[in-house]
Residue, then its C-alpha position, 0 to 999 in steps of 0.5 A: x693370620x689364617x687357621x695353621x696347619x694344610x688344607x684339605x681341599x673341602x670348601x672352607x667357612x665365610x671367613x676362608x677360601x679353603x678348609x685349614x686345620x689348626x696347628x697342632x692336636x686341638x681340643x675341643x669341648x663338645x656341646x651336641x645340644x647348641x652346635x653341630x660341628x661341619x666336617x672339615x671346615x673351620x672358622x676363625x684365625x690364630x688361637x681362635x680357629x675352630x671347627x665351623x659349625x651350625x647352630x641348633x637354637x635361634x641367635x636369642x637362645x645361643x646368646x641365653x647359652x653363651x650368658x649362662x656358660x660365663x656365669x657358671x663358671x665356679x671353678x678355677x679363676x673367676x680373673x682368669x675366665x675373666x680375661x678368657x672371655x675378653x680374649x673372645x671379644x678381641x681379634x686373634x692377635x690380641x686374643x693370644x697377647x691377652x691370654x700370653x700376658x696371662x701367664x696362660x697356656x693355649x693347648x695346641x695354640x687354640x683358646x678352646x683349652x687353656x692351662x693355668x700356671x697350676x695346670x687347672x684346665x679352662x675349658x671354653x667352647x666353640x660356640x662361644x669363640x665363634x659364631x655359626x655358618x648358620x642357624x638350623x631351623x628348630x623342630x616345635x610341635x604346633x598341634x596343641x596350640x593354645x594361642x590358634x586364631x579364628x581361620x581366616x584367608x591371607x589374600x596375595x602372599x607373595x614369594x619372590x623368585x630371582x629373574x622371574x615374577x612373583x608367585x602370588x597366592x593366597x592361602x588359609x592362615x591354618x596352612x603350614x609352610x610345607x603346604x605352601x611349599x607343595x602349592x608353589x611347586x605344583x602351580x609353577x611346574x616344579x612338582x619334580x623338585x625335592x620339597x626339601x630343597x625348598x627353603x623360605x625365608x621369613x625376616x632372615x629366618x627359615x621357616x620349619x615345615x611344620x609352622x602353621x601361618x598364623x605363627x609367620x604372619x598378623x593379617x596386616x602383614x606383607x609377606x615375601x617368601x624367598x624360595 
């Protein structure tokens, strides 16, 4: 069961060949602070689809978010945000047995509001339904760092490129990651490329432009940039 309603023809989430829209008028509750919403792509199926969206903190502090949103639920029925929340950690079919053997009611067929037998609305949001696309690389200002190390050299740092050598470098610990960007750009013949559209990686995460290496690397550490 895919995520009802036609397709606008836009390049759809992980999950779907093609943007679908739910059945229905769906509400949605926004949260600006944790997601940002991808315009005409979805995510998920039957009474879980939902907008896709891109996450503004890390995996650690959107788990931190979603932990706090269920222990403040004050209002309504603590059973009943009970069931919503296993209806979350079950597949999509089972999701809308859940809720319909609850006695509940999905506005537009999706679990982002829910209604009681007395009408009280439930509320819960995207990014706790769904996870994101991805996670958006967090602004820190590193000026004032108290935890700023001696300078020192890290010796053959490497990014590594697909269907091509290794670029190996070495580069001042206090350098930041647009610093090395612009150093691999210029030394390899690519100084016409957007810097922005230069993105490394480090251990799975996206390196902000401004994060000095002394915050990435420990001297003893093997570095590979995927750039």
């Amino acid at each position: 069961m895919g995520c009802f309603g036609s397709s606008d023809g836009a390049s759809g989430s992980r999950r779907e060949p093609a943007a679908t829209r739910p059945r229905g008028n769906a509400n949605y509750l926004p949260n600006p602070k944790i997601e940002k919403i991808i315009e005409n792509q979805f995510v998920g199926e039957g009474i879980k689809c939902t907008p896709a969206y891109e996450c503004k903190v890390s995996a650690d502090d959107l788990k931190k978010w979603r932990k706090e949103f269920w222990a403040t639920r004050t209002q309504g029925s603590k059973h009943i945000w009970d069931v919503l929340r296993s209806a979350i950690d079950a597949s999509a079919d089972d999701a809308e047995a859940i809720i319909r053997a609850s006695g509940l009611n999905a506005h537009a067929g999706i679990m982002t509001l829910v209604f009681d037998e007395h009408k009280f609305p439930y509320r819960v949001p995207i990014a706790c339904i769904n996870e994101p696309t991805r996670y958006l690389p967090t602004s820190v200002n590193y000026e004032d760092d108290v935890d700023k190390p001696e300078e020192t050299v890290f010796e053959n740092l490497k990014i590594r490129l697909a269907g091509e050598n290794d670029y190996v470098f070495d580069m001042s610990n206090y350098s930041l990651v647009s610093d090395v960007k612009v150093k691999f750009l210029d030394d390899t013949d690519r100084s016409d490329t957007d810097l922005s559209h230069c993105i490394m990686l480090f251990g799975g995460k996206v390196l902000e432009d401004n994060m000095p290496l002394y915050r990435v690397l420990n001297l003893d550490s093997e570095m590979v940039f995927i750039c």
